[in-house]
C-alpha positions, 0 to 999 in steps of 0.5 A: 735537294729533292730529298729535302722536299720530300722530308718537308712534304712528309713532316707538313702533310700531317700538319695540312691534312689535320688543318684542313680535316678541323676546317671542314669541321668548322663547317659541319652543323653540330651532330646530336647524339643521345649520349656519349658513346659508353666506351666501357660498354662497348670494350666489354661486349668483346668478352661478353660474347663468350658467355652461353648465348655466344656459343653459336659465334664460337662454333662458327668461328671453330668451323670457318675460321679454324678449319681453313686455319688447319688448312693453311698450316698443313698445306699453304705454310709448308708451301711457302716455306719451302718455295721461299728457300728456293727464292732465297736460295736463287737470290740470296738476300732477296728482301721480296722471296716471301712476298714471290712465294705467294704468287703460285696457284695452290697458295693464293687458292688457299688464301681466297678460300680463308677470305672467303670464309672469314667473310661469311663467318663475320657477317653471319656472326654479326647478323646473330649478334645484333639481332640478338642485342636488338631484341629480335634474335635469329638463330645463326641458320637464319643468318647463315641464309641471309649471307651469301650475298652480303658477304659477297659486298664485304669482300669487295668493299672491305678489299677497296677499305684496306687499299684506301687506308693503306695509301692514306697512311703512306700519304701522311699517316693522318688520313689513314686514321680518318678512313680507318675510323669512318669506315670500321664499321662497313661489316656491320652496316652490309651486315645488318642494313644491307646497305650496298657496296656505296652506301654502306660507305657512308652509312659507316662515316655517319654512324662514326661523326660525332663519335670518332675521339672515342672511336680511337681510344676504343681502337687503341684498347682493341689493340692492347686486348689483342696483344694481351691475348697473345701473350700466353701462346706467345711465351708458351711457345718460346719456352717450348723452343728454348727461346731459339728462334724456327720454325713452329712447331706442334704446340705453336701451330695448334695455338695459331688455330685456337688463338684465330678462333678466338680472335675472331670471336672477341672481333665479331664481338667488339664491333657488333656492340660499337655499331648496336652502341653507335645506332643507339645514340646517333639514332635513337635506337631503343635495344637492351644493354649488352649485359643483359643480352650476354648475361 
């Protein structure tokens, strides 16, 4: 019986979670926006950023992306390979012996560093770009200066996003869309507006209302690009194998560093020009197109 309620609760919570979500929708006075947001635009500034006036993004993302990368893959993985077989060799069938692996100082150093260094590597990245796309450009030393600080509220308030959406995706999936929609844009916003830990809450969800339908289908297209990217690296490295399943090897760990650079380049990219694009028609915002910046 307790079982049953449990399956009940998880099949109508989406349900009621979506009835209240359109009734406190209902409520809300129209909001006026310029244009609708260009998808097309947006989806393509991940790309443009790898033209000559993105090369400053794909050295940073080099340094603070690839070299801790580097690090993770001669330090931290063989780490915690070899402290996962001890698990598993303690515990077979142990379904938690990776999760055990972590906890040991040398590993959870190595994944703050790579936190901490992704933090600043977006936020500086982000700064450069939008400045740029605003027609006031800085050179990436001026918004490396700008960082520290910045990317300290990142870290937090990007921490407290993922627990926050983590949950409303356990509570009935739906909410864990909304928030994941309201608040894609807090790098951006702590970023550029140094909103606050608070505000950059809620200056993300303003700048997402009106927007969030196409937010998702730009979301969807993000993910598809991802996958596609990863395709290469992918069948090379099984092929490489001979399509047996290890552990990675030379080619495999060389193309995790360069695909995370990358990665991180097409990211900084992407959501710099939705937050330029969102400013634009939730503001008013007057910039030039993201072609002729990246051209």
């Amino acid at each position: 019986m307790a079982s049953l309620i449990v399956l009940l609760l998880f099949a109508a919570g989406p349900l009621v979670t979506l009835g209240i979500w359109l009734w406190l929708r209902s409520r809300r006075d129209p909001v006026a926006l310029v244009e609708p947001l260009d998808i097309g635009r947006v989806f393509s500034s991940g790309f443009r950023v790898f033209g000559s006036e993105g090369w400053p993004v794909v050295a940073l993302s080099a340094v603070l992306i690839g070299l801790p990368q580097i690090l993770s893959v001669l330090v931290t993985r063989p780490l915690m390979a070899e402290r996962t077989q001890q698990f598993i060799g303690a515990n077979p069938g142990d379904p938690f012996a990776v999760f055990k692996a972590m906890w040991v100082l040398p590993v959870m150093i190595g994944f703050l560093i790579i936190f901490a260094m992704m933090m600043v590597f977006y936020v500086a990245s982000t700064i450069y770009l939008v400045s740029r796309y605003e027609g006031a450009p800085v050179s990436i030393g001026e918004a490396l200066a700008r960082t520290p600080a910045r990317a300290a509220v990142a870290f937090g308030a990007l921490i407290v996003a993922c627990i926050g959406i983590g949950v409303g995706w356990v509570l009935f999936l739906l909410p864990g869309i909304i928030l994941s929609l309201n608040w894609m844009l807090l790098i951006p916003v702590i970023s550029c507006e140094n909103a606050g830990f608070f505000g950059s809450f809620a200056r993300s969800r303003s700048l997402a209302i009106g927007s969030r339908g196409r937010i998702l289908v730009l979301f969807l297209l993000y993910m598809v690009a991802i996958v596609l990217l990863s395709i290469p690296g992918g069948a090379l490295s099984g092929a490489l194998s001979g399509g047996t399943p290890r552990a990675p090897g030379l080619f495999a760990s060389i193309w995790s560093v360069v695909f995370g650079v990358v990665l991180a380049v097409f990211q900084t990219g992407f959501f710099a020009g939705l937050y330029v694009e969102l400013r634009r028609i939730r503001d008013g915002m007057s910039a030039p197109g993201l072609a002729d910046v990246f051209a």
